[in-house]
C-alpha positions as CSV (number, residue, x, y, z in Angstrom):
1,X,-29.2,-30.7,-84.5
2,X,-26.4,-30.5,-81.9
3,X,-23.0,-28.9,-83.0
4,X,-19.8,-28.0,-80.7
5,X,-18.3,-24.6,-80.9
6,X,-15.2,-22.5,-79.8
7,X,-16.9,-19.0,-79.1
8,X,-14.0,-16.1,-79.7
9,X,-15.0,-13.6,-77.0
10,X,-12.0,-10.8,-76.2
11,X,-12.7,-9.1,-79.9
12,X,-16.3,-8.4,-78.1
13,X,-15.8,-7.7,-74.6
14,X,-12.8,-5.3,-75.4
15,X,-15.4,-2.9,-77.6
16,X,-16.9,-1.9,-74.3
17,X,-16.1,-0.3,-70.7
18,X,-14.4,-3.0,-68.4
19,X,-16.7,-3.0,-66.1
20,X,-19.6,-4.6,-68.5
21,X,-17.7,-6.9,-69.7
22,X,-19.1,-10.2,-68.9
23,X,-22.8,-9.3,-69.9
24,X,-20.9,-8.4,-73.2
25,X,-19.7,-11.9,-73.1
26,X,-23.0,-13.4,-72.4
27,X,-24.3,-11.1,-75.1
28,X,-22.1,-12.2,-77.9
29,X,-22.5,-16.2,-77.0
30,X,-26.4,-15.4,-78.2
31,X,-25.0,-13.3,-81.2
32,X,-23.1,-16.2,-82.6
33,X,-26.0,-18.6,-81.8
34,X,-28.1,-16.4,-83.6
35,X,-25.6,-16.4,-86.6
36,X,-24.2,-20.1,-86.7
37,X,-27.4,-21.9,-85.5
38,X,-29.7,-20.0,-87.6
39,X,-31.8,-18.9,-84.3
40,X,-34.9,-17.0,-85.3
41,X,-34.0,-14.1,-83.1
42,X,-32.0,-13.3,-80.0
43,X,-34.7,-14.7,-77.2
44,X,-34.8,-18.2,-78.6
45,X,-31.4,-18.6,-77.6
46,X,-31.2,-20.2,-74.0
47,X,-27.3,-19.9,-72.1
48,X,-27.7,-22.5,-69.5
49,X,-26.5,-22.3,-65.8
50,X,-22.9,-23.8,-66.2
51,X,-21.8,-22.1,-69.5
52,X,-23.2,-18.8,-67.4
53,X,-21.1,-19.6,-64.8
54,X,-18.1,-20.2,-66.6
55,X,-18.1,-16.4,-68.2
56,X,-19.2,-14.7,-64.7
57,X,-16.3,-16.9,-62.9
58,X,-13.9,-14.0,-62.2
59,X,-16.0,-11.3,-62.1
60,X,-17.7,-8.8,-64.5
61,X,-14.4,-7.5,-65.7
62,X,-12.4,-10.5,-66.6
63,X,-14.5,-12.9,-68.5
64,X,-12.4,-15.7,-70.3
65,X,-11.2,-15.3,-73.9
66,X,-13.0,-17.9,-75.8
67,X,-15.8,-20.7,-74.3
68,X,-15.7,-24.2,-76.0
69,X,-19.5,-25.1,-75.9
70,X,-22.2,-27.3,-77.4
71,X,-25.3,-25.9,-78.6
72,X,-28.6,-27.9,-79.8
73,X,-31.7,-26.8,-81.6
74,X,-35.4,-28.6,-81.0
75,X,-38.0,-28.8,-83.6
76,X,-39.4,-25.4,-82.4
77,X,-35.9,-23.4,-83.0
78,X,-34.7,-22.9,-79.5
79,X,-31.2,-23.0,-79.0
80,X,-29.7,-24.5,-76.0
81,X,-26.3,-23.7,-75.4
82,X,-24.5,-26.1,-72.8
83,X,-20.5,-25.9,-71.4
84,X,-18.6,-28.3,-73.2
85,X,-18.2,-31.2,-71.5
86,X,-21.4,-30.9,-69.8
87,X,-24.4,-32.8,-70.0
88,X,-27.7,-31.2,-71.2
89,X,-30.6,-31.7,-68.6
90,X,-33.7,-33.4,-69.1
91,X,-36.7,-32.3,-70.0
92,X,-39.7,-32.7,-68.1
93,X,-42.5,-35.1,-69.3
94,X,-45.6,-33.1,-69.7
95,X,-48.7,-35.0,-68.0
96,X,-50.9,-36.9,-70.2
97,X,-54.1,-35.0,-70.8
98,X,-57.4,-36.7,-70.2
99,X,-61.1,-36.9,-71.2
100,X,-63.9,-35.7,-68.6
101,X,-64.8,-39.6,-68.8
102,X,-61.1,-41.0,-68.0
103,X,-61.5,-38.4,-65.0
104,X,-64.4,-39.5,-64.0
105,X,-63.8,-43.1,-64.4
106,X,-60.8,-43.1,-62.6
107,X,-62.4,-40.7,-59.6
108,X,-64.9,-43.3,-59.7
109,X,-62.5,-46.6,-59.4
110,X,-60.6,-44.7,-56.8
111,X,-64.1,-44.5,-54.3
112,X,-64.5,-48.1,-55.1
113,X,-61.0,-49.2,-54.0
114,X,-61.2,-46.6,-51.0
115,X,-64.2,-48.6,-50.0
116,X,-63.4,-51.9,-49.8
117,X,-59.9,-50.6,-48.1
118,X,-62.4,-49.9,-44.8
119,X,-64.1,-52.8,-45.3
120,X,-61.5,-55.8,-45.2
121,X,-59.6,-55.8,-41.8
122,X,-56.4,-56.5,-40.7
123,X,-55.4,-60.0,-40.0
124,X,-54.8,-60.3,-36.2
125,X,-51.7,-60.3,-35.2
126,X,-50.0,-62.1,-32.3
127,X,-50.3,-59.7,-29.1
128,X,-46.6,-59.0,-27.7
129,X,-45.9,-59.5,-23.7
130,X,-45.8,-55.8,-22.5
131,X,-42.4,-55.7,-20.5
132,X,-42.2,-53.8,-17.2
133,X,-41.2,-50.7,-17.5
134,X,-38.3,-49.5,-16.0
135,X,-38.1,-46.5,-13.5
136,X,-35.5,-44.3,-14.3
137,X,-32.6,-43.4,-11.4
138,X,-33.3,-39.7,-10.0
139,X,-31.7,-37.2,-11.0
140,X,-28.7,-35.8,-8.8
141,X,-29.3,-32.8,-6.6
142,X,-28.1,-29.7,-8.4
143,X,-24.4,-28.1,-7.0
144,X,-25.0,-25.1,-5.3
145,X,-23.1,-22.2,-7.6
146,X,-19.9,-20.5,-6.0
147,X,-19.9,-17.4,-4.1
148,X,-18.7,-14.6,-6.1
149,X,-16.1,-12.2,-4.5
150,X,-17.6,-8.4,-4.2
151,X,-16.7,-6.4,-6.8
152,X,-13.9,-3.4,-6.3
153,X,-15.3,0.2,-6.3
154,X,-15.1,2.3,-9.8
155,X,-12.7,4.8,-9.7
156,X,-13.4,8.4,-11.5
157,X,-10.7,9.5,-14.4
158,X,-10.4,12.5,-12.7
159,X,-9.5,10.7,-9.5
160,X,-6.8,8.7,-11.7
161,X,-5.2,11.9,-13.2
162,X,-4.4,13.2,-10.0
């Protein structure tokens, strides 16, 4: 199920101290979820990294007033909450489980492969005149550095002052 929202937020964030305002925010995006989506409880709502972004933008104390956003719900009741206009990332493919026997099978098809690799070799291929190498020109004898002119003697402050 996959349903697009405009989450009000300022009626929220305004009920607390202005410095814990955006985690308000954040906090009553999963409240709504909870109520419209019908979200078994608060955890198996999931804010994802853009839509998080979007509240935090300016700071803990000036989170945005409302957040258009799309939410989906999988056969096991999690929420996913996305940024309007965003798309929704994919989810991994879990491996395919095997048998002990497929493992063993295939462990056993790879060593035969692996063997016959050593076996067969390479067709011969045609040998390539080697060209002479070059010598490369010497390097050029380093400049000697310039002299440097002998620094002037330190003078005291108290010599200065006087």
């Amino acid at each position: 199920m996959e349903r697009t929202y405009i989450i009000p937020l300022r009626r929220e964030y305004q009920k607390t101290a202005t410095y814990k305002r955006s985690k308000k925010a954040t906090k009553a995006v999963k409240e709504f979820m909870v109520r419209h989506m019908k979200a078994a409880d608060f955890n198996s709502v999931k804010l994802l990294n853009e839509l998080n972004q979007e509240i935090w933008k300016h700071g803990i104390r000036n989170p945005p007033n409302k957040v258009k956003v799309v939410a989906k719900k999988d056969d096991k009741g999690v929420v996913t909450v996305q940024l309007f206009g965003k798309p929704f990332p994919e989810a991994p493919k879990a491996p395919e489980k095997k048998g002990i026997a497929a493992k063993v099978a295939e462990k056993m098809g790879k060593k035969d492969e692996h063997d016959h690799k050593h076996e067969e070799k390479p067709a011969a291929t045609p040998e390539k005149k080697a060209e002479p190498k070059k010598e490369a020109p010497a390097p050029a004898a380093p400049k000697p550095a310039p002299a440097k002119a002998p620094a002037a003697p330190a003078k005291h402050n108290q010599e200065q002052k006087r």
